[in-house]
KETORLUM-853007 format. One record per residue (C-alpha): residue number from 0; x, y, z. Coordinates in steps of 0.05 Angstrom, whole numbers, plus 5000, padded with zeros to 4 digits. Example, Ala and Ser with C-alpha at 12.3 -4.5 7.8 and 13.67 -1.06 7.14 Angstrom:
REM KETORLUM-853007
<rec num="0" u="5246" v="4910" w="5156"/>
<rec num="1" u="5273" v="4979" w="5143"/>
END
This chain:
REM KETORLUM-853007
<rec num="0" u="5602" v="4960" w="8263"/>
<rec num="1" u="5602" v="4980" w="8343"/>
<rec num="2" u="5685" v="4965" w="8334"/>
<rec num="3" u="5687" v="5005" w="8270"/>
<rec num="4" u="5652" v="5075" w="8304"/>
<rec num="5" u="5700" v="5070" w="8364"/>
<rec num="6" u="5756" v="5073" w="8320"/>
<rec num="7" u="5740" v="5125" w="8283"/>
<rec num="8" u="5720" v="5169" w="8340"/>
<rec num="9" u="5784" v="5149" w="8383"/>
<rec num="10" u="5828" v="5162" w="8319"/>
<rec num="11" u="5825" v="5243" w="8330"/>
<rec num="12" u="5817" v="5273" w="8397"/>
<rec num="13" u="5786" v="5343" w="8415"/>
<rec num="14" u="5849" v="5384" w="8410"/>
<rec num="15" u="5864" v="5354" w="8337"/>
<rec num="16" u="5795" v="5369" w="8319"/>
<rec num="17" u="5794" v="5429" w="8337"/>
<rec num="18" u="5858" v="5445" w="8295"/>
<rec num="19" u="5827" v="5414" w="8237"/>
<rec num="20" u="5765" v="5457" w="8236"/>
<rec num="21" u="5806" v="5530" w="8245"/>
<rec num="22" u="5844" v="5514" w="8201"/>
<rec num="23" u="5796" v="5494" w="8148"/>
<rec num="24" u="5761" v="5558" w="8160"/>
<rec num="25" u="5831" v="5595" w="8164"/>
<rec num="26" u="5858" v="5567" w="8091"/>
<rec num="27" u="5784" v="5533" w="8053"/>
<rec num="28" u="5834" v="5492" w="8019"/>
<rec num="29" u="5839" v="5419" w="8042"/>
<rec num="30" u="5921" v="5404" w="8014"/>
<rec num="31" u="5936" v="5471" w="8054"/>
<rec num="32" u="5892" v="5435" w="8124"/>
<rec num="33" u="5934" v="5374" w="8105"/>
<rec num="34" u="6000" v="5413" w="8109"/>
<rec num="35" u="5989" v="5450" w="8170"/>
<rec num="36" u="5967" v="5384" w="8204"/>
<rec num="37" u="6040" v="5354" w="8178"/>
<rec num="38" u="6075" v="5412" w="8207"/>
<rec num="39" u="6044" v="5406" w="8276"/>
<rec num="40" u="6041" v="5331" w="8285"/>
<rec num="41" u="6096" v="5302" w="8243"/>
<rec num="42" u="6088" v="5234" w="8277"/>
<rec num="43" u="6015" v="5217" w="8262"/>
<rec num="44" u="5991" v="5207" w="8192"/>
<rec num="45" u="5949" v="5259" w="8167"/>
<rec num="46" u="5868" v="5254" w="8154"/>
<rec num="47" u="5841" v="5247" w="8090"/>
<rec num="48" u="5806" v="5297" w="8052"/>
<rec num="49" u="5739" v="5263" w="8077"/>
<rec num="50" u="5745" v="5259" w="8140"/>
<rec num="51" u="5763" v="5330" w="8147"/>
<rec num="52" u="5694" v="5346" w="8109"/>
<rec num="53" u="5667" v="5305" w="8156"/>
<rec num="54" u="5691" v="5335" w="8219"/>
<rec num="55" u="5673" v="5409" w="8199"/>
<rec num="56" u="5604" v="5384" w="8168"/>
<rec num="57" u="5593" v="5356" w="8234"/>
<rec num="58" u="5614" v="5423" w="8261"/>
<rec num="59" u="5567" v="5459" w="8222"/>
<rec num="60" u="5504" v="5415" w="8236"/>
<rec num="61" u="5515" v="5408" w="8325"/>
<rec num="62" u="5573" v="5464" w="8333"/>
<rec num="63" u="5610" v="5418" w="8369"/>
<rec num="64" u="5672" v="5377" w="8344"/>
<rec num="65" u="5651" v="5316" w="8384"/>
<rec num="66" u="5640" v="5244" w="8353"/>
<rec num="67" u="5573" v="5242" w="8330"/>
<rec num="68" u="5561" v="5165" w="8324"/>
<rec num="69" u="5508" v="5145" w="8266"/>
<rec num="70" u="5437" v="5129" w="8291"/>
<rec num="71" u="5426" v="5065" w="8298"/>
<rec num="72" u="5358" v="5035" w="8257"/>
<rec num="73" u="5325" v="4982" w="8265"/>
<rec num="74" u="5321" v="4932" w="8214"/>
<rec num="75" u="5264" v="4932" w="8177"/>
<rec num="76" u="5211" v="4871" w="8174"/>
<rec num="77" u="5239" v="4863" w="8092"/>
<rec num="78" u="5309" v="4860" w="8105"/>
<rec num="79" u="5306" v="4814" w="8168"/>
<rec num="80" u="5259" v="4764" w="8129"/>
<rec num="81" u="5310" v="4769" w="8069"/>
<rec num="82" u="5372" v="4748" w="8122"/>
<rec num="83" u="5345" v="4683" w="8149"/>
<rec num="84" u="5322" v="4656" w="8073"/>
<rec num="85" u="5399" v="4684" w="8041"/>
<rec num="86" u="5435" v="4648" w="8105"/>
<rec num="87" u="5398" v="4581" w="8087"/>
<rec num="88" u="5414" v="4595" w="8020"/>
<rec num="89" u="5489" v="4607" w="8033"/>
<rec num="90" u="5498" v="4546" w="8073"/>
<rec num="91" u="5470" v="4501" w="8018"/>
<rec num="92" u="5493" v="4547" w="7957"/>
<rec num="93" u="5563" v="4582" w="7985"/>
<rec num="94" u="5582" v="4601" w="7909"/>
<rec num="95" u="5518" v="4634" w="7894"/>
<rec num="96" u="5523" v="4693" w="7864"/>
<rec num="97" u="5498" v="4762" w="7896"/>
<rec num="98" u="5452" v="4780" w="7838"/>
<rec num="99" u="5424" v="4701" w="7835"/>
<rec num="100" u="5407" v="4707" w="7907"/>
<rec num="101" u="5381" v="4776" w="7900"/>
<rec num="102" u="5330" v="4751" w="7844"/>
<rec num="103" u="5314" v="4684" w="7874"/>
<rec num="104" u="5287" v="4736" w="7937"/>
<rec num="105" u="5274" v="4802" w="7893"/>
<rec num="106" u="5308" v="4848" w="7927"/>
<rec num="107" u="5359" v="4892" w="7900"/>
<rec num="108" u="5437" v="4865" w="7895"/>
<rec num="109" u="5451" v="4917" w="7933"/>
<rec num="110" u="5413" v="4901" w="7999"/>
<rec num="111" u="5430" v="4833" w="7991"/>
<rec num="112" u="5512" v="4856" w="7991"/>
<rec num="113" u="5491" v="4898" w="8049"/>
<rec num="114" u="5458" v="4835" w="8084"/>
<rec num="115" u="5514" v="4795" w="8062"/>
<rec num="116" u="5578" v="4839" w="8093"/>
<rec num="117" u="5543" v="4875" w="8152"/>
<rec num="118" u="5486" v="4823" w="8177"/>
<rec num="119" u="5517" v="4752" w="8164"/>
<rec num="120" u="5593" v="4784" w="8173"/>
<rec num="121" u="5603" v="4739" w="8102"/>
<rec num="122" u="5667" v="4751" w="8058"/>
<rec num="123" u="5690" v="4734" w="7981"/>
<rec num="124" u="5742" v="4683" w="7974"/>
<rec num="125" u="5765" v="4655" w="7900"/>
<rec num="126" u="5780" v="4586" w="7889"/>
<rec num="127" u="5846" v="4557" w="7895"/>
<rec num="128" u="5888" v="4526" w="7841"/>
<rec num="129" u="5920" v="4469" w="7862"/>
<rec num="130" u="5964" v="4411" w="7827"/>
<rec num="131" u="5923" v="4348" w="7823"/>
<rec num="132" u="5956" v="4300" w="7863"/>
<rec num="133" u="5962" v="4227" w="7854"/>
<rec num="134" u="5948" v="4173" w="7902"/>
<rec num="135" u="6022" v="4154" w="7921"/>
<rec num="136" u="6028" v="4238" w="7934"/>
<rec num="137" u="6000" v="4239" w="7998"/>
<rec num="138" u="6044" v="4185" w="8030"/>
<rec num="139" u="6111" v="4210" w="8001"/>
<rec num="140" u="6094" v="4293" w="8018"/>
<rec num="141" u="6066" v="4267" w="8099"/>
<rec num="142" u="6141" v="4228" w="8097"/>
<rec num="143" u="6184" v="4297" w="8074"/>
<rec num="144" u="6151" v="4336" w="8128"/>
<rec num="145" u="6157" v="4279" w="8180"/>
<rec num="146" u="6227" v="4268" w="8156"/>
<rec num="147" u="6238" v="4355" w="8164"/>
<rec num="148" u="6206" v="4359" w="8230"/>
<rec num="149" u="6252" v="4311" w="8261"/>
<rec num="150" u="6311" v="4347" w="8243"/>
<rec num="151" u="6348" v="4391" w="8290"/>
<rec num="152" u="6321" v="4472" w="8291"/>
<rec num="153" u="6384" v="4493" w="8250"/>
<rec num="154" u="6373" v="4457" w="8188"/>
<rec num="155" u="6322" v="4506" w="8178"/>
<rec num="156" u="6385" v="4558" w="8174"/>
<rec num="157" u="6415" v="4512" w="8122"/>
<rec num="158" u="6367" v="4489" w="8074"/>
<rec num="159" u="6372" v="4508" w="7999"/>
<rec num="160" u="6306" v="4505" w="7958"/>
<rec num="161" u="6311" v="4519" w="7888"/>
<rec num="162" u="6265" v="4526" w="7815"/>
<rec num="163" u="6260" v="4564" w="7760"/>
<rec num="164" u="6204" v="4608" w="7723"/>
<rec num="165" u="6194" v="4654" w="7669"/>
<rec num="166" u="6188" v="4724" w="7669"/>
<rec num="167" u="6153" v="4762" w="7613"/>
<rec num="168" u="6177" v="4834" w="7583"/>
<rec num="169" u="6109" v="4857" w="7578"/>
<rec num="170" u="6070" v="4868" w="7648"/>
<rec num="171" u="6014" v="4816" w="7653"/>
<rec num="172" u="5942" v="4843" w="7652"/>
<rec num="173" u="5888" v="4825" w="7706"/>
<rec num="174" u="5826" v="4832" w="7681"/>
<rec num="175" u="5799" v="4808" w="7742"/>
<rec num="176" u="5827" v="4872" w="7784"/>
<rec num="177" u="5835" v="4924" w="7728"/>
<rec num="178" u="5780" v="4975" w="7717"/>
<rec num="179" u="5765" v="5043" w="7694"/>
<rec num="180" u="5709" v="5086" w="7723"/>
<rec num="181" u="5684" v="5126" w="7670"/>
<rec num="182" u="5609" v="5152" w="7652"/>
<rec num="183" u="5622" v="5128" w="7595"/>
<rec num="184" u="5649" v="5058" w="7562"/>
<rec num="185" u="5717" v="5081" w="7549"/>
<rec num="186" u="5736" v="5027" w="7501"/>
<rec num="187" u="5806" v="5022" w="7521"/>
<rec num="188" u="5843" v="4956" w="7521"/>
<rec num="189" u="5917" v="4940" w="7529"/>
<rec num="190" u="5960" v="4913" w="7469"/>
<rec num="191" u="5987" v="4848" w="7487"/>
<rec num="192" u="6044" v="4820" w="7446"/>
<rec num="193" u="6017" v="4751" w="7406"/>
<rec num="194" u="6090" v="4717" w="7423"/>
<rec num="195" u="6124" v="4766" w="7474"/>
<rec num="196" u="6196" v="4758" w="7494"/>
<rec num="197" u="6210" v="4725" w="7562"/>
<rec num="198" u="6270" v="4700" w="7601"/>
<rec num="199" u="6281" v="4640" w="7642"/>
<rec num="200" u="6300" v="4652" w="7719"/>
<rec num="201" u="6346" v="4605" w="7763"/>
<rec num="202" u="6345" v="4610" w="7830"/>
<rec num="203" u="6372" v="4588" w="7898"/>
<rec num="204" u="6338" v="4608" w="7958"/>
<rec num="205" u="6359" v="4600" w="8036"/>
<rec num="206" u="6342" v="4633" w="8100"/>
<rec num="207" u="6399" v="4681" w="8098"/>
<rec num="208" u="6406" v="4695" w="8028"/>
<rec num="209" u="6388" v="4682" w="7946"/>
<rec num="210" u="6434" v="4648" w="7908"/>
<rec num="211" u="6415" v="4686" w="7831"/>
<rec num="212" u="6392" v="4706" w="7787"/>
<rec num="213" u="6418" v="4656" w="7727"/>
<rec num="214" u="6380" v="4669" w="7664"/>
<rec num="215" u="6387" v="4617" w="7617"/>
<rec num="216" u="6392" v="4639" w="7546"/>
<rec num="217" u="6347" v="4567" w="7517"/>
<rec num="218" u="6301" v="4519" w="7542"/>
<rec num="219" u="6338" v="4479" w="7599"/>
<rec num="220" u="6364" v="4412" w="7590"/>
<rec num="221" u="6407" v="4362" w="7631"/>
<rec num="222" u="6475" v="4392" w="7597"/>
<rec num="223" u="6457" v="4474" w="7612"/>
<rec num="224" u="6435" v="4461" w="7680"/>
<rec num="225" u="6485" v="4426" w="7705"/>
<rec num="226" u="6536" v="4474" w="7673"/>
<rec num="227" u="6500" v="4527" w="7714"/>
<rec num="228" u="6508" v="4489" w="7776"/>
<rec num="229" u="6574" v="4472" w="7769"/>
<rec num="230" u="6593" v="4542" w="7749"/>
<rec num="231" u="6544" v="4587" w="7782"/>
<rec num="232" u="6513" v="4556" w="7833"/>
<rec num="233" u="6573" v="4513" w="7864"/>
<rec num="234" u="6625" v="4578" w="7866"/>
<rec num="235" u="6577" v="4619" w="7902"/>
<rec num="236" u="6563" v="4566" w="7956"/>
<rec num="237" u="6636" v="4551" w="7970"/>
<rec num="238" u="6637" v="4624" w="7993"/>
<rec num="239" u="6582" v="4615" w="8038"/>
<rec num="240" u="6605" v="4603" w="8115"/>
<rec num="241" u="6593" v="4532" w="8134"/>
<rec num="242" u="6566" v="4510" w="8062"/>
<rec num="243" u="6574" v="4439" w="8084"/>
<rec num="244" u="6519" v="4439" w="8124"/>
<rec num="245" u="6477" v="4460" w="8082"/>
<rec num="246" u="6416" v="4415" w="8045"/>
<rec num="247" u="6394" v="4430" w="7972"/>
<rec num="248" u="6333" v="4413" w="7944"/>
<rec num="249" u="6302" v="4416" w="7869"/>
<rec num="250" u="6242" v="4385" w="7834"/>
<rec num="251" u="6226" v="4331" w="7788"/>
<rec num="252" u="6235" v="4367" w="7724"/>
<rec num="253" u="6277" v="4325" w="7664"/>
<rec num="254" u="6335" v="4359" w="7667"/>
<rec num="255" u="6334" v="4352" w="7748"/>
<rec num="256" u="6330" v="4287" w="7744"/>
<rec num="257" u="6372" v="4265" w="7702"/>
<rec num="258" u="6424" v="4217" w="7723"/>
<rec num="259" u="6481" v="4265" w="7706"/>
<rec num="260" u="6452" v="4312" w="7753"/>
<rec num="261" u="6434" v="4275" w="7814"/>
<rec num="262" u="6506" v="4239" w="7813"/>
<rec num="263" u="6541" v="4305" w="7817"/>
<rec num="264" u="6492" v="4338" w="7865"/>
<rec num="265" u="6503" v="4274" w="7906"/>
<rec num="266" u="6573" v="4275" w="7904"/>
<rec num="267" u="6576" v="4345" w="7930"/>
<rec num="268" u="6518" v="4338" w="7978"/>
<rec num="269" u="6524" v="4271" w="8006"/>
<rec num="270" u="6454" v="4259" w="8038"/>
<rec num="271" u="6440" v="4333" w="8046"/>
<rec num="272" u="6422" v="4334" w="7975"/>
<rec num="273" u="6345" v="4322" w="7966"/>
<rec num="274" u="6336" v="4278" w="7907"/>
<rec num="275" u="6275" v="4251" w="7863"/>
<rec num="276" u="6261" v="4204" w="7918"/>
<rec num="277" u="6265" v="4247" w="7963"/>
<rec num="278" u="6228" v="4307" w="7945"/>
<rec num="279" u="6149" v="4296" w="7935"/>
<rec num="280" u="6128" v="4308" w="7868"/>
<rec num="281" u="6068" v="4367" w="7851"/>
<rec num="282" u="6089" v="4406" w="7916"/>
<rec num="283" u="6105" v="4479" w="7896"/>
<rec num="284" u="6060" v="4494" w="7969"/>
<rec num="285" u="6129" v="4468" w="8007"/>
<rec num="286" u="6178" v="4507" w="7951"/>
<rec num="287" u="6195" v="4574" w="7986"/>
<rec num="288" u="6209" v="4605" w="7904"/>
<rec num="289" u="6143" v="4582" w="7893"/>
<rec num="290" u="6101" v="4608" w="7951"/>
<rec num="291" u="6139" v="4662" w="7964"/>
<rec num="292" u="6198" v="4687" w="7916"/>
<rec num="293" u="6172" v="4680" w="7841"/>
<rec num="294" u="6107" v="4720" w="7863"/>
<rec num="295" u="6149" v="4767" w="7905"/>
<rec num="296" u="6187" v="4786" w="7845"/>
<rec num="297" u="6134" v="4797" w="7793"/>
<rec num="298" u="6104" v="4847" w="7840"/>
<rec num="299" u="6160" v="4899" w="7841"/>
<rec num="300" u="6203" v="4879" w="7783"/>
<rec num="301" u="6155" v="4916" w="7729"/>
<rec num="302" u="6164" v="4990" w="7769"/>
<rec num="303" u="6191" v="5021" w="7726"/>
<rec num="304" u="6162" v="4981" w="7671"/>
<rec num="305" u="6225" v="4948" w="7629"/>
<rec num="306" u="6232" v="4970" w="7555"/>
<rec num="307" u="6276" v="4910" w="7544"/>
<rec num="308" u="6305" v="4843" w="7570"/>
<rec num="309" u="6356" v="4875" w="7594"/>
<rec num="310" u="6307" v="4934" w="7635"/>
<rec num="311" u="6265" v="4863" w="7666"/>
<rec num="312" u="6339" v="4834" w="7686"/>
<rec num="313" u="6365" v="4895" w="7719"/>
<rec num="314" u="6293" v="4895" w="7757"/>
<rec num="315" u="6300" v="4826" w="7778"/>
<rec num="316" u="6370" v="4836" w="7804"/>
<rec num="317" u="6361" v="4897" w="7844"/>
<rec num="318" u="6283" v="4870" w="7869"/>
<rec num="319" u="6331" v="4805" w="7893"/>
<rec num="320" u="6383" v="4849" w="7937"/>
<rec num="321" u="6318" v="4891" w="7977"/>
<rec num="322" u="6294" v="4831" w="8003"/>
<rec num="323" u="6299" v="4841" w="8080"/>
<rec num="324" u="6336" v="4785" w="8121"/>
<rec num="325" u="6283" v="4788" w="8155"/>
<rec num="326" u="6236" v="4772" w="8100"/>
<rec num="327" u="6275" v="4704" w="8085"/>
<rec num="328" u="6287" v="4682" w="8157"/>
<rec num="329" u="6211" v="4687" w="8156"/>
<rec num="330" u="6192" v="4660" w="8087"/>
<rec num="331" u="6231" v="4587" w="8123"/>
<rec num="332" u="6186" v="4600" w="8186"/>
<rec num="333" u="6126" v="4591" w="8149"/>
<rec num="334" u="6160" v="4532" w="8112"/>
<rec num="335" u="6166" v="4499" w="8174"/>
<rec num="336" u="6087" v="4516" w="8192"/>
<rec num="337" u="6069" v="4488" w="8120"/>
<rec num="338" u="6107" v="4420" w="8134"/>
<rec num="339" u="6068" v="4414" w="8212"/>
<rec num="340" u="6001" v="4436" w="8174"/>
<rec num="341" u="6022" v="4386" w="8117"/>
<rec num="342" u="6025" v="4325" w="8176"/>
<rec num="343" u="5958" v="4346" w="8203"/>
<rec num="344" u="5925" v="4345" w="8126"/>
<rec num="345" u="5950" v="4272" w="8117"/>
<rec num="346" u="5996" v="4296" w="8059"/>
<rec num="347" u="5939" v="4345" w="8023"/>
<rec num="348" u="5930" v="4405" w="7998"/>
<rec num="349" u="5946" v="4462" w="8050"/>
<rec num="350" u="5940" v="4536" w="8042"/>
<rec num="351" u="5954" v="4586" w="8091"/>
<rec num="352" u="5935" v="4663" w="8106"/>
END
């Protein structure tokens, strides 16, 4: 709280203040304090409508434009008692709920949020879904990153990870997130087609680049996907400067592994190709279009929202060319991390910030 109060007082010094309160007085319209405030400090973002309220109501009450910090109280006898039983509580219950723990003590949900965030510094997390991995998982995902770490630092530059996912036409719905404030149940919902159309996404992804979109037009099989490899994948990499070095990697799905496909991705890889041995199965935490891409894409390629297949590809393509080199060269940083945390977790789950 102490760290919270000298921010906000250090944020805007005397001189700004000052500004802020003449001309709120000068215009008694907030968008017009906001302009003035752009015109004479075009470098520092401008306050919000608030905080100006705040600064001239603190004005009004002292005369001065100083900081007034907030009093502190002390707690009272109730709320202290109520602390030590709901930190037993969430050290033998974490996933209790804030209105079971506010009954179990009666006390209000409210001071038992309050007790929660500001007294016991306590924060929400959401499970994690993870693939449930078998016994032999462990041994063969601790051996990829074993067998990655002890490669030279420029493979990292030449890796090629690869997977596919759908994308729907219609923008999926949180219900978790999405809310309306309203005095009033609204009654609004969202119509969500029963069978909605949706196109299937190939990509190649690398530290310097991403080799797609490819959309293919029916479910994948052994004969499609290699067509796409030999014919859409392979051209592009043959343009790509020093595309020898390079390793490519892909995951155990059918048409991957069929033996079609791993001879011909052998024969132009050598043993820079990752095959099903090599790759550990149920590991989309070590896939950089898993932890990074796929997700990076849904978030930006429904603005604007598409009207057609067409509209969603034209999103995807032009959501693929603004990611920053920088953004890739540090997606495979973090893919490095994963595979050290990976070694430390015996093969487990990981999951980073």
């Amino acid at each position: 709280m102490l760290k919270n109060i000298i921010r906000i007082k250090m944020k805007y010094d005397t001189p700004q203040r000052v500004f802020l309160v003449s001309m709120y007085y000068q215009f008694r319209c907030m968008s017009k304090v906001i302009n003035a405030w752009n015109t004479k400090y075009k470098n520092s973002d401008p306050p919000s409508h608030s905080t100006i309220k705040n600064i001239v109501s603190n004005f009004e009450k002292t005369g001065s434009v100083a900081h007034v910090p907030p009093k502190w109280k002390m707690p009272s006898p109730k709320r202290e008692a109520a602390k030590i039983e709901l930190q037993k509580m969430v050290a033998e219950f974490p996933s209790l709920s804030i209105r079971k723990a506010a009954s179990a003590l009666s006390i209000s949900p409210t001071l038992t949020y309050k007790i929660y965030t500001d007294d016991l510094h306590l924060s929400a997390y959401k499970f994690h879904l993870w693939h449930k991995l078998e016994d032999k998982d462990y041994e063969k995902r601790a051996n990829f990153a074993k067998w990655f770490i002890k490669r030279p630092a420029s493979v990292l530059d030449h890796m090629i990870f690869s997977d596919e996912a759908y994308f729907y036409l219609t923008l999926p719905v949180n219900k978790q997130n999405n809310r309306i404030w309203s005095q009033a149940n609204p009654l609004i919902g969202v119509e969500q087609p029963l069978y909605d159309k949706k196109i299937l996404v190939w990509c190649g992804i690398s530290a310097s680049r991403v080799f797609g979109p490819f959309y293919f037009s029916e479910t994948v099989n052994q004969v499609n996907y290699l067509d796409m490899l030999k014919n859409f994948f392979w051209p592009k990499l043959l343009d790509t400067a020093d595309y020898k070095k390079y390793y490519f990697q892909q995951d155990g799905a059918r048409p991957h592994t069929a033996e079609t496909v791993q001879t011909w991705l052998t024969s132009k890889f050598g043993q820079k190709f990752l095959d099903k041995e090599s790759w550990p199965p149920r590991s989309p935490d070590l896939n950089p279009c898993d932890f990074f891409l796929w997700g990076h894409l849904k978030a930006r390629a429904y603005n604007p929202l598409p009207k057609t297949l067409d509209d969603l590809k034209a999103n995807i393509e032009r959501e693929i060319k603004n990611i920053p080199k920088e953004t890739l060269k540090s997606t495979f940083l973090n893919f490095k991390k994963r595979c050290e945390i990976l070694l430390s977790a015996e093969g487990g789950h990981i999951e980073l910030e």
